[in-house]
C-alpha positions as CSV (number, residue, x, y, z in Angstrom):
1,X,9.2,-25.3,15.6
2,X,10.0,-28.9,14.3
3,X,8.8,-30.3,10.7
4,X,6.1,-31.9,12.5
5,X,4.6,-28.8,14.0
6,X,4.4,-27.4,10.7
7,X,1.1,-26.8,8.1
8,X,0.8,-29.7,6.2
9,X,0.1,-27.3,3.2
10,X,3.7,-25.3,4.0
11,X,5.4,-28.9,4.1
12,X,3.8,-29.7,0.5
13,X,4.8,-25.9,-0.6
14,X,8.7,-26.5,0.5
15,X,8.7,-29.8,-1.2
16,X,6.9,-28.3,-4.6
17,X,9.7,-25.6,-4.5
18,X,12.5,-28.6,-3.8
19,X,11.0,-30.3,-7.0
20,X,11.0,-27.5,-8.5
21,X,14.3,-26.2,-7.8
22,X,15.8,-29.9,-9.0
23,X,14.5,-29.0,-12.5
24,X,11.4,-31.9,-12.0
25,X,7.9,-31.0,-13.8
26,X,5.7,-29.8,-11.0
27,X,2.1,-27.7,-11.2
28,X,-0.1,-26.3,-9.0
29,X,-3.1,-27.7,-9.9
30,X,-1.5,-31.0,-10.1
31,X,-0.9,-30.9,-6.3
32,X,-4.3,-29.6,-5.6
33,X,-5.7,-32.3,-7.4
34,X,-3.4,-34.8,-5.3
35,X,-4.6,-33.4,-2.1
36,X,-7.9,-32.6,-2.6
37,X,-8.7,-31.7,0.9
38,X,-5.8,-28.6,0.7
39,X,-6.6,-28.1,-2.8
40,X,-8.1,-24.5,-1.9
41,X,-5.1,-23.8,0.4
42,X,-2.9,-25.0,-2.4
43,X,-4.1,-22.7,-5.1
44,X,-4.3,-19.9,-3.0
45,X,-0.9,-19.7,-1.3
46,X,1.2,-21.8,-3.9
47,X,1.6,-18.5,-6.0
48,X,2.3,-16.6,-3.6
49,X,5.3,-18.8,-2.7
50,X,6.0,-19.2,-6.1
51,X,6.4,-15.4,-6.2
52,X,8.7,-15.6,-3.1
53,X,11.1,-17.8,-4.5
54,X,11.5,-15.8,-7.8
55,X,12.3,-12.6,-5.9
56,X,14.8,-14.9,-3.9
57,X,16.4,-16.2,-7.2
58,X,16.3,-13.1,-9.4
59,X,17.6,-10.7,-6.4
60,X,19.4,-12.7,-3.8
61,X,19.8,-10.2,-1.1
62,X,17.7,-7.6,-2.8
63,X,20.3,-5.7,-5.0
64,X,21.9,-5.6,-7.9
65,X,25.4,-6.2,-7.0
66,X,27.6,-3.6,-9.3
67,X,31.4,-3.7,-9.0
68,X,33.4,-0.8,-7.9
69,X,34.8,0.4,-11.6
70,X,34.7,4.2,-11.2
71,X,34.1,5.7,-14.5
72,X,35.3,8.8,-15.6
73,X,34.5,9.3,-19.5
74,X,31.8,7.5,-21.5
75,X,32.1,8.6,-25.5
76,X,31.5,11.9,-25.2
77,X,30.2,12.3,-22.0
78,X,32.7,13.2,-18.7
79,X,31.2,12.1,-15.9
80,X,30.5,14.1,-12.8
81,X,29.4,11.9,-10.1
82,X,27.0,9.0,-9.3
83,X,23.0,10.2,-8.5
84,X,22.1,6.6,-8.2
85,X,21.9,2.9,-8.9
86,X,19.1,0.5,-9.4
87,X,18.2,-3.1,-10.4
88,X,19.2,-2.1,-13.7
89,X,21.9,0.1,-13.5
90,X,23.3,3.6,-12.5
91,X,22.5,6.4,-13.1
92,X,25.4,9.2,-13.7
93,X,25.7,12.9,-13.9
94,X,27.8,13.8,-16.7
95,X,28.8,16.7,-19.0
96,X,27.8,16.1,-22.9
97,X,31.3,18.1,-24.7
98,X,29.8,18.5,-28.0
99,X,26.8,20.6,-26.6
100,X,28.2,21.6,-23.5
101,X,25.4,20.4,-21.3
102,X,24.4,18.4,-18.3
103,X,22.7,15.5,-18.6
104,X,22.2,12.4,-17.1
105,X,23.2,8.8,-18.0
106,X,22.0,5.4,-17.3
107,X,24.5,2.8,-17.5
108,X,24.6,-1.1,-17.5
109,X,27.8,-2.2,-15.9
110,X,30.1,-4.2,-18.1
111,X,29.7,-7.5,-16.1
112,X,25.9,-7.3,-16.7
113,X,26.1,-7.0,-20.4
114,X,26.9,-10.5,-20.9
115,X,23.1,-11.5,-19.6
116,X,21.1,-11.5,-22.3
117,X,17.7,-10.7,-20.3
118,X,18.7,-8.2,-18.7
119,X,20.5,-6.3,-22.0
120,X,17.4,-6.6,-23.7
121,X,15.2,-5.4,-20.3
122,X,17.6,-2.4,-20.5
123,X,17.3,-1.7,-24.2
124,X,13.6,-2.3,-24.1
125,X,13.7,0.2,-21.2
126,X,15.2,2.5,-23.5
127,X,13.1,1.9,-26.3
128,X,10.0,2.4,-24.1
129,X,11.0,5.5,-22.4
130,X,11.7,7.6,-25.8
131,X,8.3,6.7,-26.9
132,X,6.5,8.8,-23.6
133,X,6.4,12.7,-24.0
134,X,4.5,13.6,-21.1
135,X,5.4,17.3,-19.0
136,X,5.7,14.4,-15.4
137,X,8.0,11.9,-17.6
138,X,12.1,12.0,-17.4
139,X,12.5,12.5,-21.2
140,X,15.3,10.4,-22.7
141,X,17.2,12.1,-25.5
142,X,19.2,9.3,-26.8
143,X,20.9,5.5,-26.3
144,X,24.6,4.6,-27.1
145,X,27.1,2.1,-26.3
146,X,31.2,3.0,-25.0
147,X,33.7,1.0,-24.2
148,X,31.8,-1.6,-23.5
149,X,29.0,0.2,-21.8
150,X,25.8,0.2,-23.0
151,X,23.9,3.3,-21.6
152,X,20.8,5.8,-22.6
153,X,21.2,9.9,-22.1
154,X,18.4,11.3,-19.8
155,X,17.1,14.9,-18.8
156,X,19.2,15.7,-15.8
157,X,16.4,16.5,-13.0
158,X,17.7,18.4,-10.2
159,X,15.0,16.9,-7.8
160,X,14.7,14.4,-5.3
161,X,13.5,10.8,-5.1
162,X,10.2,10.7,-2.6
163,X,11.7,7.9,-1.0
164,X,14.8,10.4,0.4
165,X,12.1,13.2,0.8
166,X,10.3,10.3,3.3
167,X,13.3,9.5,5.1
168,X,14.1,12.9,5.7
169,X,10.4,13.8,7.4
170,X,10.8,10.9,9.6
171,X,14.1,11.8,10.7
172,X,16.0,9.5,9.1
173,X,17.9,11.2,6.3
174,X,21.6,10.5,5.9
175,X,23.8,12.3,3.5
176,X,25.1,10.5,0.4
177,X,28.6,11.7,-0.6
178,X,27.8,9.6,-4.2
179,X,24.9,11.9,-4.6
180,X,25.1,15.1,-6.6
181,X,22.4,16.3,-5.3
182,X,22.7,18.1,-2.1
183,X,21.6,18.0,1.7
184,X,20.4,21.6,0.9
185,X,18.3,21.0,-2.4
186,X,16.7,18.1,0.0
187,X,15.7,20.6,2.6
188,X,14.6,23.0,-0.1
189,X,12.4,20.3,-2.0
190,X,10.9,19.1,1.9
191,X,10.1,22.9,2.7
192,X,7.7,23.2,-0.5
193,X,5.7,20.4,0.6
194,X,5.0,23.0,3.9
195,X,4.4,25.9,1.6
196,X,1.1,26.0,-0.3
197,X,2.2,28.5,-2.6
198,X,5.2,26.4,-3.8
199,X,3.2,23.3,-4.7
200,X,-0.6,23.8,-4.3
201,X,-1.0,26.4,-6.7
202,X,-3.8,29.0,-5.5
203,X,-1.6,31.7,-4.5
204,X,-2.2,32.2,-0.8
205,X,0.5,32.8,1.4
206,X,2.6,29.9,3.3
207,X,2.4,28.8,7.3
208,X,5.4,29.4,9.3
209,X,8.4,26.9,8.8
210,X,7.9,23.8,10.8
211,X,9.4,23.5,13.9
212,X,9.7,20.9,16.2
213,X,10.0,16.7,15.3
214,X,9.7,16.8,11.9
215,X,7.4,14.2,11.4
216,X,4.5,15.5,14.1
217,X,5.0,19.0,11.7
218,X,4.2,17.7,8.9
219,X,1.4,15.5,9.3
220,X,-0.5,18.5,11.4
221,X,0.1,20.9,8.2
222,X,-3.1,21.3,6.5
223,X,-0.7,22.1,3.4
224,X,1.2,19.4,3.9
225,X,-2.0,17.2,2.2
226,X,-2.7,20.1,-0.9
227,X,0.9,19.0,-2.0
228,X,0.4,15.2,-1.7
229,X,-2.7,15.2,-3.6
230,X,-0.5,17.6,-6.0
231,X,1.8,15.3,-6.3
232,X,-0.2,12.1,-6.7
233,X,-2.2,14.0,-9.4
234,X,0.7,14.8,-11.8
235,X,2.0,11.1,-11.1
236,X,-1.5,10.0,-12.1
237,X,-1.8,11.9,-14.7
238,X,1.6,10.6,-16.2
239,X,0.8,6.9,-15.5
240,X,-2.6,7.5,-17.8
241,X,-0.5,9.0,-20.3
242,X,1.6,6.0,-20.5
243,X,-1.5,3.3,-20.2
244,X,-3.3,5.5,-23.1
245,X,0.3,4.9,-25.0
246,X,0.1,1.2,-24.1
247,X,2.6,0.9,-21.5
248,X,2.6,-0.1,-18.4
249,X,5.5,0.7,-15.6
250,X,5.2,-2.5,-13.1
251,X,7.8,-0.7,-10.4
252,X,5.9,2.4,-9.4
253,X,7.5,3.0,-6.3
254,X,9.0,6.5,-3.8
255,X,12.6,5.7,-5.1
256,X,11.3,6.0,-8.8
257,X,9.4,9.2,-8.5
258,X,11.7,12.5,-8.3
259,X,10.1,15.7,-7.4
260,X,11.9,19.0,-8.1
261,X,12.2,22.4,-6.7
262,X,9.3,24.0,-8.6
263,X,6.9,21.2,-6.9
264,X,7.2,19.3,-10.7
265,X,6.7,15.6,-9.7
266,X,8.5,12.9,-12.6
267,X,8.3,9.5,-13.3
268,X,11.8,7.5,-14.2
269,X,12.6,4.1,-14.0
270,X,11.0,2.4,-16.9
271,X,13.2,-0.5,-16.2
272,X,10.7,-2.9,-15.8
273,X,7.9,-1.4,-17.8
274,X,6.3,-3.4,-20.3
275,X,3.8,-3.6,-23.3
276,X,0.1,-3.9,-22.6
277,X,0.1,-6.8,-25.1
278,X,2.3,-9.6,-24.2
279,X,5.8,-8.9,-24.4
280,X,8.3,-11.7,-25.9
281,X,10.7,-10.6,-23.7
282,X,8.4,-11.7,-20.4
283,X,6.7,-14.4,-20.3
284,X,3.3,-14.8,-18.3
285,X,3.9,-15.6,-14.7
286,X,7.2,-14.0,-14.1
287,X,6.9,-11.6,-11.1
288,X,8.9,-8.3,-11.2
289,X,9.0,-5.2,-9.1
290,X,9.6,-4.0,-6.0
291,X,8.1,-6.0,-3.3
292,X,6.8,-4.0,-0.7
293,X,4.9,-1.9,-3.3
294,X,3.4,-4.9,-5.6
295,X,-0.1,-5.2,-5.9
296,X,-1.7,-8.4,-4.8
297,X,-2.7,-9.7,-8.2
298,X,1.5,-8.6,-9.0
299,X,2.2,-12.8,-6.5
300,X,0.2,-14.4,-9.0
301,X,2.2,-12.7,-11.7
302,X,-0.9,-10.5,-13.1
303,X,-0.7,-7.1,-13.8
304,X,-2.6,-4.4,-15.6
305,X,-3.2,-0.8,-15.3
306,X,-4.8,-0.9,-12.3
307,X,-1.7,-2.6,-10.7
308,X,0.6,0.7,-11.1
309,X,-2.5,2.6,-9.7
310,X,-2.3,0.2,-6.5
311,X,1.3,1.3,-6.3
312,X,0.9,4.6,-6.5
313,X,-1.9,4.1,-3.8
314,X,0.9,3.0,-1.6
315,X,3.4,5.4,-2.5
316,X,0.7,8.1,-1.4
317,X,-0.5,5.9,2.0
318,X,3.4,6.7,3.0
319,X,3.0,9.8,2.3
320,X,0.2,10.3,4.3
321,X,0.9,8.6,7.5
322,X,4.8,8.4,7.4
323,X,5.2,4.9,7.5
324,X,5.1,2.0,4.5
325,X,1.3,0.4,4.3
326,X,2.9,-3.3,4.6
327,X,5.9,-3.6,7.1
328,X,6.8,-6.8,7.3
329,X,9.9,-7.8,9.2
330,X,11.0,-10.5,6.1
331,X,9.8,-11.3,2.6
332,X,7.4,-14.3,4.0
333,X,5.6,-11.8,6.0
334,X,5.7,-8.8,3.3
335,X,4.1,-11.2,1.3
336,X,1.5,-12.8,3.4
337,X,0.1,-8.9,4.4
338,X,0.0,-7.8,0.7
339,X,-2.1,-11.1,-0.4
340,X,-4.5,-10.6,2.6
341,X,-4.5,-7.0,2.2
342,X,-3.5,-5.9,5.6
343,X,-3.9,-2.8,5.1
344,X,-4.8,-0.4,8.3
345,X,-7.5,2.7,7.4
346,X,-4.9,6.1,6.8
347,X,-6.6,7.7,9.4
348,X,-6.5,4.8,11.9
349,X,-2.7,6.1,11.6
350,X,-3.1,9.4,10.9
351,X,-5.6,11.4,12.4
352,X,-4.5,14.6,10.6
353,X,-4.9,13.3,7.3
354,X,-8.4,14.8,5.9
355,X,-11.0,12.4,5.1
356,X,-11.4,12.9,1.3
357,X,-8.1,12.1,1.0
358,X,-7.6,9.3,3.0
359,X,-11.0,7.6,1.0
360,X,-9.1,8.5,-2.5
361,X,-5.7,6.9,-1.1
362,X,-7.4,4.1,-0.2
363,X,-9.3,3.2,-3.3
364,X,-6.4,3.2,-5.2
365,X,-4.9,0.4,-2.9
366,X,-8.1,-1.6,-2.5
367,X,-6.9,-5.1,-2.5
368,X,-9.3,-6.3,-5.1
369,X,-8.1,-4.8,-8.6
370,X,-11.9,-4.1,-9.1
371,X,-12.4,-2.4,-6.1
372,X,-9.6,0.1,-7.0
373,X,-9.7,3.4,-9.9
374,X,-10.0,2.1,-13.2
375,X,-8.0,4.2,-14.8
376,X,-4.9,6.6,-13.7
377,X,-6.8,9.3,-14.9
378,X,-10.1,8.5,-13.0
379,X,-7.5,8.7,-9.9
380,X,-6.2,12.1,-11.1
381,X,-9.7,13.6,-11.1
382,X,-10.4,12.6,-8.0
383,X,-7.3,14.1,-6.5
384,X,-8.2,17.7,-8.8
385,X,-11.9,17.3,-6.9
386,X,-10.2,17.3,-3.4
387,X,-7.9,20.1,-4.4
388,X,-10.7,22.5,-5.7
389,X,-13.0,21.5,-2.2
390,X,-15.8,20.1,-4.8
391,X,-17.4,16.2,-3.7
392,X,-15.0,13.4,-4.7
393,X,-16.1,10.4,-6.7
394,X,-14.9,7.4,-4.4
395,X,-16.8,6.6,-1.2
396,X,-15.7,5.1,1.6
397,X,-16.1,1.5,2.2
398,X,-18.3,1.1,4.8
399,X,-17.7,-1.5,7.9
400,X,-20.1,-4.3,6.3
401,X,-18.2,-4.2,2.9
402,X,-14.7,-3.9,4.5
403,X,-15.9,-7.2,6.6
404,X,-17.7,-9.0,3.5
405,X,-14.2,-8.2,1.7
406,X,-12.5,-9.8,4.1
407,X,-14.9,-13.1,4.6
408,X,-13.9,-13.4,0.8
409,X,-10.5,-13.9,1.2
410,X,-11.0,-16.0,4.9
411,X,-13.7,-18.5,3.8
412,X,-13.3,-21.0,6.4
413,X,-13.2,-18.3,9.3
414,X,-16.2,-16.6,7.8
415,X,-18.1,-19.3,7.8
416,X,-18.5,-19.5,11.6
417,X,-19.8,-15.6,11.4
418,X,-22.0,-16.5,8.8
419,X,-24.9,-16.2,10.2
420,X,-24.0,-12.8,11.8
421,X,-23.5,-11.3,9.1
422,X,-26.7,-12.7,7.5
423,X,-28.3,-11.1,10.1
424,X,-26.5,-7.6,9.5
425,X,-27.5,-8.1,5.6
426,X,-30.8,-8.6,6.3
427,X,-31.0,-5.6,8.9
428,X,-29.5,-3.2,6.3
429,X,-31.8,-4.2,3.3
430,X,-34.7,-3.8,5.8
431,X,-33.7,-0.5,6.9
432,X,-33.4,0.8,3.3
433,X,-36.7,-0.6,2.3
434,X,-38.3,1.0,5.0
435,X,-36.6,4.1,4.3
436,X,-38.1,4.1,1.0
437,X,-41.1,3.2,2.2
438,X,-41.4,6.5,4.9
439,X,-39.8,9.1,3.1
440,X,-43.2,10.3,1.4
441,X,-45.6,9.7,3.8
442,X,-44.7,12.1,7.6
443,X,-47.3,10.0,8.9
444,X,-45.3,7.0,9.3
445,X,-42.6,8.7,10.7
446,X,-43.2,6.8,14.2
447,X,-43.2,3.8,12.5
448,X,-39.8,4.5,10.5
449,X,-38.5,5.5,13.7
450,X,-39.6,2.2,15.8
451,X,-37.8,-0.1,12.9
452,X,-34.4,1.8,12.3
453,X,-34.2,1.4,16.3
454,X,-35.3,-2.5,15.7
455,X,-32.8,-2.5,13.0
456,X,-30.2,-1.0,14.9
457,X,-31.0,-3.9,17.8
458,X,-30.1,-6.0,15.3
459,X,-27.1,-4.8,13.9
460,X,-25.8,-5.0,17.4
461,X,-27.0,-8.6,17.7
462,X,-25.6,-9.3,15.1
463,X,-22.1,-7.8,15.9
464,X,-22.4,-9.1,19.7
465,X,-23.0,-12.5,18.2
466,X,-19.6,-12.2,15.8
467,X,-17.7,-10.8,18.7
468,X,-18.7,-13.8,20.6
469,X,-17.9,-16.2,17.5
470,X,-14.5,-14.8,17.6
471,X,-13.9,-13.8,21.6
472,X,-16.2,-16.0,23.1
473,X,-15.4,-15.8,26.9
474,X,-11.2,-16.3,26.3
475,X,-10.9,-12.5,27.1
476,X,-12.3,-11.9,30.4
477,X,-10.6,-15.3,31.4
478,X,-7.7,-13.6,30.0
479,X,-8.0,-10.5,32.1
480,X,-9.0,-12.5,35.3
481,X,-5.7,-14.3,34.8
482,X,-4.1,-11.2,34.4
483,X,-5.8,-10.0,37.6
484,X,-5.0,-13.3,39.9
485,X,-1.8,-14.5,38.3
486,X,1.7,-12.7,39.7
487,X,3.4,-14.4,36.9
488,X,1.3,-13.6,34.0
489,X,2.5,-11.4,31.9
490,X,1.7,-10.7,27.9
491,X,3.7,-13.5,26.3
492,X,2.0,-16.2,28.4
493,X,-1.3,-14.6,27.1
494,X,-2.9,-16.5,23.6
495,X,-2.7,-13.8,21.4
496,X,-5.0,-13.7,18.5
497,X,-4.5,-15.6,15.2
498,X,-3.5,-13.7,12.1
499,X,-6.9,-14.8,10.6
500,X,-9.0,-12.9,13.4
501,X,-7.2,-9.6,13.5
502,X,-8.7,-8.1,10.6
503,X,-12.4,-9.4,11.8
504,X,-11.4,-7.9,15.4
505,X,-10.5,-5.1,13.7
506,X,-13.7,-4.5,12.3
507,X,-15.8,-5.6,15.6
508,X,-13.5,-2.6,16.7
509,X,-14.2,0.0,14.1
510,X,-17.8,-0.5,15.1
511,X,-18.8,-0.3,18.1
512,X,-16.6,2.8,18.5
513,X,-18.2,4.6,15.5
514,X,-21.3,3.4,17.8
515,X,-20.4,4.5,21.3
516,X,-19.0,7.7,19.7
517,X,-22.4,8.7,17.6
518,X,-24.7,8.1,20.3
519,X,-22.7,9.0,23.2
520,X,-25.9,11.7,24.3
521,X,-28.6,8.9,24.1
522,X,-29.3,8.1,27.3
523,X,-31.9,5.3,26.1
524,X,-28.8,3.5,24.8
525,X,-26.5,3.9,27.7
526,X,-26.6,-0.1,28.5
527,X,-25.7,-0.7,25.1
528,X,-23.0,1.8,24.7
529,X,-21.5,0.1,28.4
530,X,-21.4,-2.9,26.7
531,X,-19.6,-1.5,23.7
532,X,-17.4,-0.3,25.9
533,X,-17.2,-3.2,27.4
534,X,-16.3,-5.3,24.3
535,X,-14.1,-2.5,22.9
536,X,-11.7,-2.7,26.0
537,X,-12.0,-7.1,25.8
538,X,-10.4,-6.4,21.8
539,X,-8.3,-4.6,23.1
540,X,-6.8,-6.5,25.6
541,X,-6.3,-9.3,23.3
542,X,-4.7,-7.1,20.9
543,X,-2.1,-6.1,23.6
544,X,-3.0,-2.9,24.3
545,X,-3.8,-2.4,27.6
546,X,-3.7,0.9,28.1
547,X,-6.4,2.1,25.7
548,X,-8.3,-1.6,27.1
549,X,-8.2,0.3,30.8
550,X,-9.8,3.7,29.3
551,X,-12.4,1.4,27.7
552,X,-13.2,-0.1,31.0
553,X,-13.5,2.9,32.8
554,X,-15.8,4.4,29.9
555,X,-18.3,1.2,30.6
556,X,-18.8,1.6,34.1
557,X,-19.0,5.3,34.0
């Protein structure tokens, strides 16, 4: 693409980062004031590419480069091999002479020490850490500086990091010969998430081992979801302890939760964690963390509590379905889905995955921090409700509000469905009043019944008239083409924007929760052909063409 293909708001962002690079006094608002008719472009995705370049600046590649010194004795600690390494630092087994006990040890390399920020990151890391005594929380015992090193002593934790307990139920676990933790305690720590007496705690006996592609296994073991919710309870319950304490951790992510033998799930990692007052250390604005698991808010460089419970909401999606919530290809993209909230439904995904659960995980990763648990701990409970079988507090977001949601963060999109929607609004407020309106009086049933079916009319008027708002007639021109043209083939196709995927989605979502509910009413069979109809038009601009056939077929059966 040549510059003068481009956005005129990306041209303005690359030449705000230029100025901005050079060391010249540039603002946001300033630029939105100076184009007034991008100025609600500007302020929206400014931050966000704000965000992008500090990750680019602070991280380079990604990781913290660490030189190849192999260390062997620190003070009074002999070191027995590497476990792991982070942004800020690695982390060591080693033997503690003087008390004859295994430990482990964080260390800043020596080249790092000379950067003040991130001496005073690790130290305040430290600091932090001591201060939280919770049962899920790696305790740390004590800090100290050797040869140069500065370092903090740990509880050794003879667990495994979620993010090597993932790879390894997808398939894609490789050994580590740093590691001291073995290919065997990995398969032992992956069997207990199989086993409901290791990890779910009410004493029945275990399924059968499971055989077969690991993956398919797992997510079609009922058990399987007992010891996620397990898990995402304790790591709940530790992240309210720390909130309570008046810290935040800002990099909740699978690499920084460990999860042992016994099913005990701990927190490490307080590298980036900071005070719920403002720390002097961080200024407002900076953005830290791990990208693919910051919270929306986290581009703007705003956090609070109910940041770490988005990222936890993540870590638990993964869980659920196997695969990361946001999976970009590059940082542009990561960032672009996790301020839009592209977020597919868990059981869209995963089928397996039981409903409760799937509602809880995805209230806690709700891209508005409003629409999200308030607290850690109002997360936990939730999670204890699905355990014990008793009615969980979150509700699922219903089609309208997942839509509304979106039309908030796509204004000038919306706008064209405005109307639509009005409609649906108006439908559902008239269907509730005339709910209220029936319920004491059995004489006016026939009545209720004749407006929830007007009601229902228009709901799908209303839907018909978004799905022509965003479809219009391009699809069956599409398929003709496909039908008459030798050469056509899906690249030539115009595939939808970015912007009408997650309203397509939706148009989707509906009218098969429709054609599935009333598939027996044969006083609605025209409308559920056209559903049908419309369902397998979505699809085939979406690409799949397959499941746009079957839809087909269904209409004209």
């Amino acid at each position: 693409m040549s510059s003068d293909d481009r956005h005129p708001v990306e041209a303005l962002g690359e030449e705000y980062l230029a100025r901005r690079r050079r060391g010249e006094i540039a603002t946001i608002e300033q630029y939105a004031q100076d184009h007034p008719e991008y100025a609600d472009e500007i302020r929206e995705l400014f931050p966000a590419m704000e965000a992008l370049e500090s990750l680019k600046s602070a991280s380079g590649s990604g990781f913290t480069q660490f030189d190849d010194e192999t260390l062997e004795q620190l003070g009074d600690f002999r070191v027995i091999g590497e476990i792991g390494r982070g942004g800020m630092g690695v982390v060591y087994e080693v033997e503690q002479k003087t008390l004859g006990r295994r430990v482990a040890l964080k260390v800043l390399p020596r080249q790092m020490v000379a950067d003040a920020a991130r001496r005073e990151r690790f130290e305040r890391e430290a600091q932090t850490a001591a201060g939280l005594h919770h049962t899920n929380i790696v305790p740390i015992f004590g800090v100290g500086e050797a040869d140069g090193h500065h370092f903090y002593v740990m509880q050794l934790i003879r667990g495994v990091g979620l993010d090597r307990i993932l790879a390894e139920l997808r398939g894609e676990s490789k050994s580590r010969a740093s590691s001291s933790l073995t290919e065997s305690m990995l398969s032992d720590v992956v069997s207990q998430l199989h086993d409901v007496t290791s990890i779910s705690g009410d004493g029945q006996p275990g399924p059968p081992r499971a055989v077969g592609p690991r993956a398919r296994a797992t997510l079609s073991n009922r058990y399987y979801y007992r010891s996620l919710a397990r898990i995402g309870m304790q790591i709940a319950d530790a992240l309210d302890y720390a909130h309570a304490a008046g810290t935040l951790h800002r990099d909740i992510k699978p690499a920084n939760l460990l999860l042992d033998a016994t099913g005990t799930a701990w927190i490490t990692d307080f590298g980036l964690a900071k005070a719920l007052e403002q720390s002097e250390l961080t200024r407002s604005g900076d953005v830290i963390g791990t990208l693919r698991y910051m919270a929306p808010e986290q581009m703007r460089g705003q956090f609070d509590r109910r940041s770490d419970i988005f990222s936890l909401g993540l870590t638990l999606y993964e869980l659920a379905t196997l695969q990361p919530a946001f999976q970009g290809r590059d940082r542009a993209e990561l960032v672009r889905q996790i301020t839009e909230g592209q977020i597919a439904r868990v059981r869209k995904v995963n089928p397996h995955c039981p409903r409760d659960l799937a509602t809880i995980i995805e209230k806690a990763c709700a891209t508005e921090p409003r629409d999200r648990y308030a607290t850690a701990g109002d997360l936990s409970a939730d999670l204890q409700r699905f355990l014990e079988d008793r009615p969980i507090e979150a509700r699922r977001v219903s089609t309208l509000e997942s839509v509304w949601r979106w039309c908030r963060r796509n204004r000038a999109l919306a706008s064209a469905a405005a109307i639509a929607l009005l409609a649906l609004v108006t439908a559902g407020v008239t269907g509730w009043i005339g709910w209220v309106t029936t319920r004491d009086a059995l004489a006016d049933a026939r009545d209720a019944n004749e407006l929830a079916d007007a009601n229902l009319r228009l709901s799908l008027d209303a839907f018909g008239t978004m799905f022509d708002e965003v479809c219009g007639d391009d699809a069956l021109a599409m398929i003709e083409d496909r039908a008459t043209d030798a050469d056509y083939t899906p690249a030539t196709s115009r595939p939808p924007s970015p912007d009408t995927l997650p309203l397509l989605q939706h148009i989707l979502d509906f009218y098969d929760r429709f054609a599935e509910r009333n598939a027996d009413n044969e006083l609605l069979a025209w409308e559920i052909a056209t559903a049908h109809r419309r369902m397998g038009e979505i699809r085939f601009r979406l690409g799949r063409f397959e499941e746009a056939i079957a839809s087909f077929e269904e209409a004209i059966r």
